[in-house]
C-alpha positions in Angstrom: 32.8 -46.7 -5.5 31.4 -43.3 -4.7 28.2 -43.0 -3.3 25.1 -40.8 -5.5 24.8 -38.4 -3.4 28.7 -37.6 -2.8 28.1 -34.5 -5.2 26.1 -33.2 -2.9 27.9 -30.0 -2.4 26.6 -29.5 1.3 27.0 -32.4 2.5 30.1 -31.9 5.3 29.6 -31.4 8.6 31.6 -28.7 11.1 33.3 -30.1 13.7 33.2 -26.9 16.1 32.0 -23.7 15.4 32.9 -20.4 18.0 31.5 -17.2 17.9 33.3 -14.2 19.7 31.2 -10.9 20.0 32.9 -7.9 21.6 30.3 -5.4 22.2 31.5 -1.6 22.6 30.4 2.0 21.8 31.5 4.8 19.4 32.0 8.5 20.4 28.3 9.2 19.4 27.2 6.6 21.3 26.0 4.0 19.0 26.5 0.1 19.5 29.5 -1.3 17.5 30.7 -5.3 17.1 33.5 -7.0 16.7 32.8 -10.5 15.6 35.2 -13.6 15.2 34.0 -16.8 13.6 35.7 -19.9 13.5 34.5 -22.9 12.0 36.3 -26.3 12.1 34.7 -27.8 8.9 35.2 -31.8 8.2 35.0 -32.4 4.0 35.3 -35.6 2.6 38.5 -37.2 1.8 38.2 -36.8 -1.8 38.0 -34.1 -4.6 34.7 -32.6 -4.2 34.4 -28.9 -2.3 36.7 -26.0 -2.6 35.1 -24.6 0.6 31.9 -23.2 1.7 29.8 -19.8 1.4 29.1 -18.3 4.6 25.9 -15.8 4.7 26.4 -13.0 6.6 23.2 -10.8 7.3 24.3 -7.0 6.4 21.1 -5.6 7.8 19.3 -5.4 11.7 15.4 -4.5 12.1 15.1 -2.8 8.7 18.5 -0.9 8.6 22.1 -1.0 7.5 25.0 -2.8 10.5 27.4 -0.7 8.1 29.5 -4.5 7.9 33.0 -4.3 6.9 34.6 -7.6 6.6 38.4 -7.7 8.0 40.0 -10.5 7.1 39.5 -14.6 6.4 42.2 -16.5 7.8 43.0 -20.6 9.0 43.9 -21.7 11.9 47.1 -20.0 12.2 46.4 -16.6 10.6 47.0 -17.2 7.1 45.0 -15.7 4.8 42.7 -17.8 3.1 41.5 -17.0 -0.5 38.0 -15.2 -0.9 35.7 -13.4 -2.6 32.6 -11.7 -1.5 29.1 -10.4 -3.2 25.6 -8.9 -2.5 22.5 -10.7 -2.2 19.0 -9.7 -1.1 20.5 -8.4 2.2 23.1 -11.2 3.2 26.8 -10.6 2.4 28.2 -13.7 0.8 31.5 -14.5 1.1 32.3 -17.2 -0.7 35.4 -19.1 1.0 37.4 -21.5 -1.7 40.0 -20.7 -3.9 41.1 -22.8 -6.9 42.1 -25.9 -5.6 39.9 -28.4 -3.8 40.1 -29.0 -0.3 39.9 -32.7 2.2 39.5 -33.5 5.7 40.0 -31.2 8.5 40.0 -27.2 7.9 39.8 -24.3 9.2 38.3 -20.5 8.4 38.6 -17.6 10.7 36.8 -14.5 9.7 36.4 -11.5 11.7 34.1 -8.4 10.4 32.9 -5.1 12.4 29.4 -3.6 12.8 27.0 -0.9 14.1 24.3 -0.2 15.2 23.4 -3.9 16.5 21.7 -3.3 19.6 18.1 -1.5 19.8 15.3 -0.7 22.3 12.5 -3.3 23.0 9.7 -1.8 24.9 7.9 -5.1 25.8 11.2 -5.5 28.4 12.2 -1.9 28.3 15.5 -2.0 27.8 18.7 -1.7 25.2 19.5 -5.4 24.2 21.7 -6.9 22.0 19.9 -10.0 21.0 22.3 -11.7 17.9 21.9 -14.8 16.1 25.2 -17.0 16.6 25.9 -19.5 13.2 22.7 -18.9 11.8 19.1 -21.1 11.6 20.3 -21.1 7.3 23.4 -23.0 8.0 22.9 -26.5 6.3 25.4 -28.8 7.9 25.2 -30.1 11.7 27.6 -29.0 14.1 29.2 -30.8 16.9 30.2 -28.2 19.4 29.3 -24.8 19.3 30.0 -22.0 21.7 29.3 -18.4 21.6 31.6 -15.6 24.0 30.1 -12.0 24.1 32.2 -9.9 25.9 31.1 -6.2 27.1 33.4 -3.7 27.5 34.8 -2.5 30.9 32.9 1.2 30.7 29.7 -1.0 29.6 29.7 -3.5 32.1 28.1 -1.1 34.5 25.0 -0.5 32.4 24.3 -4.0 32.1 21.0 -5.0 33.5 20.8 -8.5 34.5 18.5 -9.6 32.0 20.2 -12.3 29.7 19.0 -15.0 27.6 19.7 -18.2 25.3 17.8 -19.9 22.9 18.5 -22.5 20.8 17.3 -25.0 18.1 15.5 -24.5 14.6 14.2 -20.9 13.9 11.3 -20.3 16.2 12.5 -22.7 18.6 11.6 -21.4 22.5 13.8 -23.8 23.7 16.7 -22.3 26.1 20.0 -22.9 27.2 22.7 -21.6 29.9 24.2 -17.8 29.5 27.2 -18.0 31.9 29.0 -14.7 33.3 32.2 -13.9 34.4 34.3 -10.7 35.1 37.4 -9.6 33.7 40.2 -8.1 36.0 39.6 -4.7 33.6 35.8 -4.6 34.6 34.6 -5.9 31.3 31.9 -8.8 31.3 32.2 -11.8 29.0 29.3 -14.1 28.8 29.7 -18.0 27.0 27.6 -20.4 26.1 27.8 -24.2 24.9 29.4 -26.3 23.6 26.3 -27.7 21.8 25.7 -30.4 19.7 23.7 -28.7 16.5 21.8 -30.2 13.8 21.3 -28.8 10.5 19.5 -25.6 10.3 19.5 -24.7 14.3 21.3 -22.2 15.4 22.1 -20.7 19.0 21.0 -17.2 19.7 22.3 -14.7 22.6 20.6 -12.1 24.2 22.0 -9.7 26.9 20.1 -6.7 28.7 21.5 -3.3 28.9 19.6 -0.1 30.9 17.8 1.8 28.4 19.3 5.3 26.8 22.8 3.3 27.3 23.1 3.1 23.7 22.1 6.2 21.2 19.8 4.8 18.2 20.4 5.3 15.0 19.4 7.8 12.8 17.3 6.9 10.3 15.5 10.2 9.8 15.5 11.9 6.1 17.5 14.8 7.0 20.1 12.6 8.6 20.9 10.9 5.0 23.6 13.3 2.4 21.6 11.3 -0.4 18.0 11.9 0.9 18.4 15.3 0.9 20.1 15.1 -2.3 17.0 13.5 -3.9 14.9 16.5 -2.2 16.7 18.6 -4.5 16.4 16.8 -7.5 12.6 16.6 -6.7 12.1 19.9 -6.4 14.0 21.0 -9.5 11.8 18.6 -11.5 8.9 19.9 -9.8 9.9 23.2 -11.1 10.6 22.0 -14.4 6.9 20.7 -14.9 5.7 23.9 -13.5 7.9 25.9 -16.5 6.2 23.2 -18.5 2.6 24.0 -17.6 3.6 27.7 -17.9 5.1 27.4 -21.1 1.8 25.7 -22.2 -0.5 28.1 -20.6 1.0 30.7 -22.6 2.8 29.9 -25.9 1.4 26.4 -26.1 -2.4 28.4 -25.8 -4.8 27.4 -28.4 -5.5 30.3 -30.0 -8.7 32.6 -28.4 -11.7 31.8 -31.5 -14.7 33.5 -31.2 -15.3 36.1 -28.4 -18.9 34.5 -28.1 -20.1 30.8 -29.0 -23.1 31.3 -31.6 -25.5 28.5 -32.3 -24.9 26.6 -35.5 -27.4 24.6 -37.6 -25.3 23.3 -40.4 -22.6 21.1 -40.6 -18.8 23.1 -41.2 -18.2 22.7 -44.8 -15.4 20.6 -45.9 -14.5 18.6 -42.6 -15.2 14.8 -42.1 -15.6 13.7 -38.5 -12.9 12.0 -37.7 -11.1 15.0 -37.9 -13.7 17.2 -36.2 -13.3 14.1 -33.7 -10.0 15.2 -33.1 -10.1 19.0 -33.1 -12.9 18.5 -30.2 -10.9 16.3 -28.4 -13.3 13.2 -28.8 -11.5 10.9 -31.1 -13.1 7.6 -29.3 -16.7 8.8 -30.8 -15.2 10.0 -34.5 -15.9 6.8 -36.3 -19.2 6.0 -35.1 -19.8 9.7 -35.8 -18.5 8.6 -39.2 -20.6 5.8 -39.9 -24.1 7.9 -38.9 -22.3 10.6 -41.3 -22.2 8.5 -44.0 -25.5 7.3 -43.4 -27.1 10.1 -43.2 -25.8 11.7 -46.6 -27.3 8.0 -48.0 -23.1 6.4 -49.2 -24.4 3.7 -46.4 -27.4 2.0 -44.8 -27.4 1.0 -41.6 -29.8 -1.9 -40.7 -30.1 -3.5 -37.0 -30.7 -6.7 -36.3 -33.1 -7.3 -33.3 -31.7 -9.7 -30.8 -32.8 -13.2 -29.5 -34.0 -13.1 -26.0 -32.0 -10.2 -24.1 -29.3 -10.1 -25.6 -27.7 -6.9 -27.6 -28.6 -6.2 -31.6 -26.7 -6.3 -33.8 -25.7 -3.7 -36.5 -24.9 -4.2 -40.6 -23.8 -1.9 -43.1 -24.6 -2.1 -46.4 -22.9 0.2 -49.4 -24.6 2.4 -51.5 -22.5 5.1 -53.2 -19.1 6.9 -53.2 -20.4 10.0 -54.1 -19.7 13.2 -52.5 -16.7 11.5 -50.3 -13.4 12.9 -49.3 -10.4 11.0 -49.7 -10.3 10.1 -45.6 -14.1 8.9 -46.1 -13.3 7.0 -49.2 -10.9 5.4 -47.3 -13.0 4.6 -44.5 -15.5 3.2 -46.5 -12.8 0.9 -48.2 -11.7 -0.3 -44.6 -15.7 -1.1 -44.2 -16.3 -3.0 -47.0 -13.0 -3.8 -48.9 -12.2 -2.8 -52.4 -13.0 -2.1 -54.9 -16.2 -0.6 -53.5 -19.6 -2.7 -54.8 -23.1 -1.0 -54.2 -24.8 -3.5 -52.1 -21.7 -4.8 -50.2 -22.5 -5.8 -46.4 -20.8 -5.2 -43.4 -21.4 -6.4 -40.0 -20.5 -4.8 -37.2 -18.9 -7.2 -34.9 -18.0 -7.1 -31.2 -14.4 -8.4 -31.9 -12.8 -6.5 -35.2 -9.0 -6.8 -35.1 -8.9 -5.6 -38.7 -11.5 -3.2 -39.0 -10.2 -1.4 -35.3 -6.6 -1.5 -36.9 -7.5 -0.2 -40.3 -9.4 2.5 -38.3 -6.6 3.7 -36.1 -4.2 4.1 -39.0 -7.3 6.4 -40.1 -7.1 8.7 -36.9 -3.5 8.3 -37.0 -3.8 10.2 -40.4 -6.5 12.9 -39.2 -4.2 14.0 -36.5 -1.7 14.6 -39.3 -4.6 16.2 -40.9 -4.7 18.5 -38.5 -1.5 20.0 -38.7 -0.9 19.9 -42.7 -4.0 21.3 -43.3 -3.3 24.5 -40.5 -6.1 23.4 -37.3 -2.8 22.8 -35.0 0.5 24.1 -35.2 3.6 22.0 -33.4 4.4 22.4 -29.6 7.4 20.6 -29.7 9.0 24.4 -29.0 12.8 24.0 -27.7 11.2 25.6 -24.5 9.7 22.0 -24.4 12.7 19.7 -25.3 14.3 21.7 -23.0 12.3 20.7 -20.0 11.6 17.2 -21.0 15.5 16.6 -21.1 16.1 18.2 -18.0 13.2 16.8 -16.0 14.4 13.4 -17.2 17.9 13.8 -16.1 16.4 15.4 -12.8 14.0 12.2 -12.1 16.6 9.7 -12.6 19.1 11.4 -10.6 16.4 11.5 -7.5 15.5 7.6 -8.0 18.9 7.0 -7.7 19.9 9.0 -4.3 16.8 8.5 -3.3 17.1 4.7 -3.7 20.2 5.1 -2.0 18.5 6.2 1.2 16.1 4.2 1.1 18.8 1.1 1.0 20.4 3.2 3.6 16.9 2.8 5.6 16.7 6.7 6.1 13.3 8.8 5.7 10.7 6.2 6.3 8.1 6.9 3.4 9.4 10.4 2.0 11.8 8.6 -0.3 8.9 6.8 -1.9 6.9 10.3 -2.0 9.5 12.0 -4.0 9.8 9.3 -6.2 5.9 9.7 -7.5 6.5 13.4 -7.0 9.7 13.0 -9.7 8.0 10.3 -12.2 4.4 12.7 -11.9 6.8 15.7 -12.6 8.1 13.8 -16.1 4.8 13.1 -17.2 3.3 16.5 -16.6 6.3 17.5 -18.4 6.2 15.8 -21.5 2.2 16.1 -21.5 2.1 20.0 -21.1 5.5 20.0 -23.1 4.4 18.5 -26.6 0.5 19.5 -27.3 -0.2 21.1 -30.7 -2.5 24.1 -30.2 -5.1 25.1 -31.9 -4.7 27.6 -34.8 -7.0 30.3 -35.7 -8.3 28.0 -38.0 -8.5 25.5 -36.0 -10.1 27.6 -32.9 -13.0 28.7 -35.4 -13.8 25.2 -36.2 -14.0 24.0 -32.9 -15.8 26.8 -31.7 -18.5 26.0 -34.6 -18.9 23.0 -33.3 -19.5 24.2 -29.9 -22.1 26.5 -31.5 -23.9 23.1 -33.2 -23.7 21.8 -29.5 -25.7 25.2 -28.2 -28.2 24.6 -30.8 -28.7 20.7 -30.0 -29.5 21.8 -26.4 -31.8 24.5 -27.4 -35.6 24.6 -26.9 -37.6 23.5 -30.0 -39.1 26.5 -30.3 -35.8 28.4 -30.3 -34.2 26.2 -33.2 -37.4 26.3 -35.1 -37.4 30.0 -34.9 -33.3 30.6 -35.9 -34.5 28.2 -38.8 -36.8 30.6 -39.9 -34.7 33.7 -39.5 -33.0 35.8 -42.3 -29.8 34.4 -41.3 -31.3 31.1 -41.2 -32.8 30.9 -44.9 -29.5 31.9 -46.4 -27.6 29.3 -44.7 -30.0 26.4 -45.5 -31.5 27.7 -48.9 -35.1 27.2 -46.8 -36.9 30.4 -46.4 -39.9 28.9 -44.8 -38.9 25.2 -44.0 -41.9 22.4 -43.5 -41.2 19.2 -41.4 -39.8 17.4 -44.0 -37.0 20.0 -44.4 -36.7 20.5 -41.2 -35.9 16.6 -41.0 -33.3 16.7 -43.8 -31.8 19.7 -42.1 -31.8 18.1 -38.2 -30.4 14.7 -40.3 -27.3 16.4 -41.0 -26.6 17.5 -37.5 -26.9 13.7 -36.4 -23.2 13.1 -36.7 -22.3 15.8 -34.8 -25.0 14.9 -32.2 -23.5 11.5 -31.8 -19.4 12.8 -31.7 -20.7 15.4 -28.8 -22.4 12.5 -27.2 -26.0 13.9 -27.7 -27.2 11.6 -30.3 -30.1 10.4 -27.8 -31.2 13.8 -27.1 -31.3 14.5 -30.6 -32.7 11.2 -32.1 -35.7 12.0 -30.1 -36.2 15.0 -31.8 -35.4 13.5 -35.0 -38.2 10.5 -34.3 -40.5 12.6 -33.2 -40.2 14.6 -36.9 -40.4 11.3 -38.7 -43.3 9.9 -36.5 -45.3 12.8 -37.2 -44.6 12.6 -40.7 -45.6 9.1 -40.6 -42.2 8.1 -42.3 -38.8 6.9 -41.6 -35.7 7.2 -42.3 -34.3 5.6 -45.4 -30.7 5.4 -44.4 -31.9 3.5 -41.1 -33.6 0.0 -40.9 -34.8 -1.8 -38.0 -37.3 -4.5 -37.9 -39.3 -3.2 -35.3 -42.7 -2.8 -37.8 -44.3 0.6 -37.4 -42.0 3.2 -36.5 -41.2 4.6 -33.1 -39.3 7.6 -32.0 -38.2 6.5 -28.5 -36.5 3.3 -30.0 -35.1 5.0 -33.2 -33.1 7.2 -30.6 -32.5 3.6 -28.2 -31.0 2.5 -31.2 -28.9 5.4 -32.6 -27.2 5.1 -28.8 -27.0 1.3 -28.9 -25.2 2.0 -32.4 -23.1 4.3 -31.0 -22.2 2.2 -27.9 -21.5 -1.0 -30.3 -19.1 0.5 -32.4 -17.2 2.5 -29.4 -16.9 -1.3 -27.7 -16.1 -3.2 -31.2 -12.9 -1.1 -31.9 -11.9 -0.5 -27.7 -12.0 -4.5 -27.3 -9.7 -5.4 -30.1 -7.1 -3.5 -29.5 11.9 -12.1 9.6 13.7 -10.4 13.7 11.9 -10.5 16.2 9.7 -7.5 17.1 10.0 -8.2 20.8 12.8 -8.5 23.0 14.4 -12.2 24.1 15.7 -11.0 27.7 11.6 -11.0 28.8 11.6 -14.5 27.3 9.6 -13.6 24.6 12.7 -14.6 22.1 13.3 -17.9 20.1 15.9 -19.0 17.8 16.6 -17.1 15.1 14.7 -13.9 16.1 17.8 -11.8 16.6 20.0 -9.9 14.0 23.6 -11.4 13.1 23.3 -15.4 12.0 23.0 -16.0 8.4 23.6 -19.7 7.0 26.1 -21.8 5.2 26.3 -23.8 2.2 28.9 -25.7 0.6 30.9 -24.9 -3.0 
């Protein structure tokens, strides 16, 4: 009977394992290697493995070796069946065909390299300091030797300084590094055979003078696809800046009034949440709503005082329908269902999936508003597809050079700088692309508004006196308002007050009317006894702040050299692992 654990895939062992590194130098002067690996694997003597993936690492201290795998042989040079794939740095090549293989085998495979030396400045000098089978390789070996041979016109620059390490990764522990000379002049240094266990590995180091090698370049301008993504930046960058150009002049809202006058009555026939969105503050339209309605008596609002410290709370309670517009109808229906009962209550809680949703379909509609009813025209010019379709192709055409070189370990951080610049040059793009302007329509209404801000901030003297002005009379039918006129007028303004995110300013004023009248407010109740102006504006804030937060909430080589002896096993380039299939 078979064992359990005789489908265990990696469980074989290698009989030998040699690997022959011939170190030499290309016509620019980088390092270039030549390696041979031959392992004498031992598999069971039954069906079970087709072979064994060996992992080759395709990368040295950050950057590319440029490996080319040759061939994959036996023993006696014929070609074994292979195939080979990508993976998080390591080429795998996996070594099996169809049929399963027993006993005694063998794989030769022999690959090229560059760039597989570099300069350590702790021993300041060139080394070549590779990792032999590899500290990943999962089966024990019983001899293995390593042969790095230096070519003849290299020898001379060697230094001397050699080293060997071997054991798990990390291992400190050394072995012998034997030299001999070749009747050409070329150097060949061996080591073994030793007797491996699973996951250690044997790693080489040899000592060249410094400058013998040339480093690579791994500078941007060095890389065809770095610069290509430079390019492709820039003509996105210039793109977005047509964009902004195209926005700053036929995307322009249009002028409005040479000068901002003040204002003291609300505009006729708009309900805030679209004000909300021709003034650009659509998170304050429905609390500027709610006051609305309040203060033109559809609604009452009533706060609860807390318990202890914490926050009140805030109902709403129906009155009437009358005077509504078919966006404040609706938004009272959202409030307190339908049909709509006079004396229906509505609490305003901190968590209102429904009410937030049924309130965002409601600003949804009032952007709509804006258009259909002439405040915006559409920005979605040709100008602007244009750019948005070019920009796109642009961007995605630098991330992809540009990822290129940064595989390619060329340009450091620039790479990643072009890539925000490309990505920030889409979204400027399609942001200054696509924004409705502002008609003349709609530039008069927002620059009313403006002018109810300029009043709001005035002195109380100076709105007292516009009120009683010529001008003043006809607009609010008062030729010669008292303070309870003055209250209904400043009432009105309220909504406004809390959409422009004055509503404490003016709820002050507004207490202070009622205090002196000795009154309150009839659309506002709070059970804090006799009246007070500084907390009748505390709580038109606090009322504010509630509903703003009720609808927001819903919604590893070595970095030394080994010659010094500051190496272990595993901290070179080359190695890899091996597991079985």
């Amino acid at each position: 009977m078979r064992a359990a654990d005789d489908d265990n895939l990696d469980d074989f062992t290698f009989n030998s394992f040699n690997g022959d590194y011939t170190i030499d130098r290309d016509a620019d002067g980088h390092s270039t290697l030549t390696t041979v690996e031959t392992f004498d694997a031992q598999f069971p003597d039954f069906d079970r493995n087709r072979g064994f993936i060996r992992a080759i690492p395709e990368k040295y201290h950050g950057h590319p070796t440029d490996l080319t795998l040759v061939s994959v042989t036996d023993g006696s040079g014929q070609t074994r069946p292979y195939s080979t794939d990508s993976d998080d740095g390591l080429l795998l090549v996996t070594l099996a065909g169809d049929d399963y293989v027993r006993g005694q085998q063998t794989y030769v495979l022999t690959f090229t390299q560059q760039y597989v030396t570099d300069y350590f400045a702790d021993t300041n000098d060139d080394e070549f300091y590779w990792d032999t089978i590899g500290t990943q390789t999962k089966q024990p070996t019983t001899a293995a030797t390593a042969s790095v041979h230096v070519a003849a016109d290299l020898a001379a620059s060697l230094n001397g300084s050699t080293a060997c390490y071997i054991g798990a990764e990390g291992s400190t522990n050394t072995c012998d590094l034997r030299a001999s000379t070749g009747a050409d002049g070329s150097t060949t240094f061996e080591t073994g055979p030793h007797r491996l266990a699973a996951l250690d590995n044997v790693s080489v180091v040899v000592g060249f003078a410094p400058g013998t090698f040339t480093p690579r370049n791994d500078s941007f301008w060095a890389s065809p696809a770095a610069i290509a993504s430079l390019v492709l930046t820039v003509i996105a960058v210039l793109l977005a800046v047509l964009a902004i150009v195209n926005r700053l002049t036929r995307l322009r809202d249009a002028p409005g009034r040479p000068t901002i006058i003040a204002e003291y009555t609300p505009p006729r026939g708009v309900n805030l949440l679209l004000a909300s969105v021709i003034t650009r503050h659509p998170q304050r339209g429905p609390a500027a709503a709610f006051v609305d309605l309040a203060v033109r008596r559809n609604i009452q609002i009533v706060e609860q005082p807390a318990e202890g410290r914490g926050s009140p709370s805030y109902w709403l309670r129906f009155v009437t329908a009358a005077g509504l517009d078919e966006t404040e109808l609706a938004l009272a229906k959202q409030l307190f269902g339908e049909p709509l009962v006079s004396g229906a209550w509505k609490q305003l809680e901190k968590r209102d999936t429904t009410l937030a949703t049924g309130i965002s379909g409601l600003m949804t509609s009032a952007r709509k508003a804006t258009a259909t009813e002439g405040y915006v025209r559409s920005g979605a010019t040709a100008v602007s597809w244009l750019c948005v379709v070019l920009v796109i192709l642009a961007a995605v055409a630098a991330f992809i050079t540009g990822g290129a070189a940064v595989g390619g370990a060329y340009g450091g951080g620039w790479p990643y700088l072009l890539f925000g610049l490309s990505a920030l040059s889409v979204v400027v793009t399609f942001f200054a692309g696509f924004r409705n302007p502002l008609t003349a329509k709609g530039a008069e209404l927002r620059d009313y508004i403006e002018g109810l801000k300029l009043y709001i901030r005035l002195a109380e003297k100076d709105r007292f006196e516009m009120l009683q002005s010529p001008e003043g009379a006809q607009k609010t039918q008062v030729s010669a308002p008292d303070r309870g006129q003055v209250v209904r007028i400043y009432e009105k303004l309220l909504p406004y007050a809390v959409l422009l995110d004055l509503e404490k300013e003016w709820s002050e004023v507004l207490g202070t009317y009622y205090e002196n009248l000795g009154t309150q407010p009839d659309w506002y109740g709070g059970n804090v006894g006799a009246f007070n102006a500084a907390y009748f504006a505390s709580s038109i804030g606090s009322l504010s702040s509630s509903v703003g937060s009720s609808l927001a909430s819903s919604t590893s080589s070595s970095s030394s050299g080994g010659s010094g002896g500051g190496g272990f096993s595993g901290g070179g380039g080359g190695g890899g692992g091996t597991s079985g299939v």
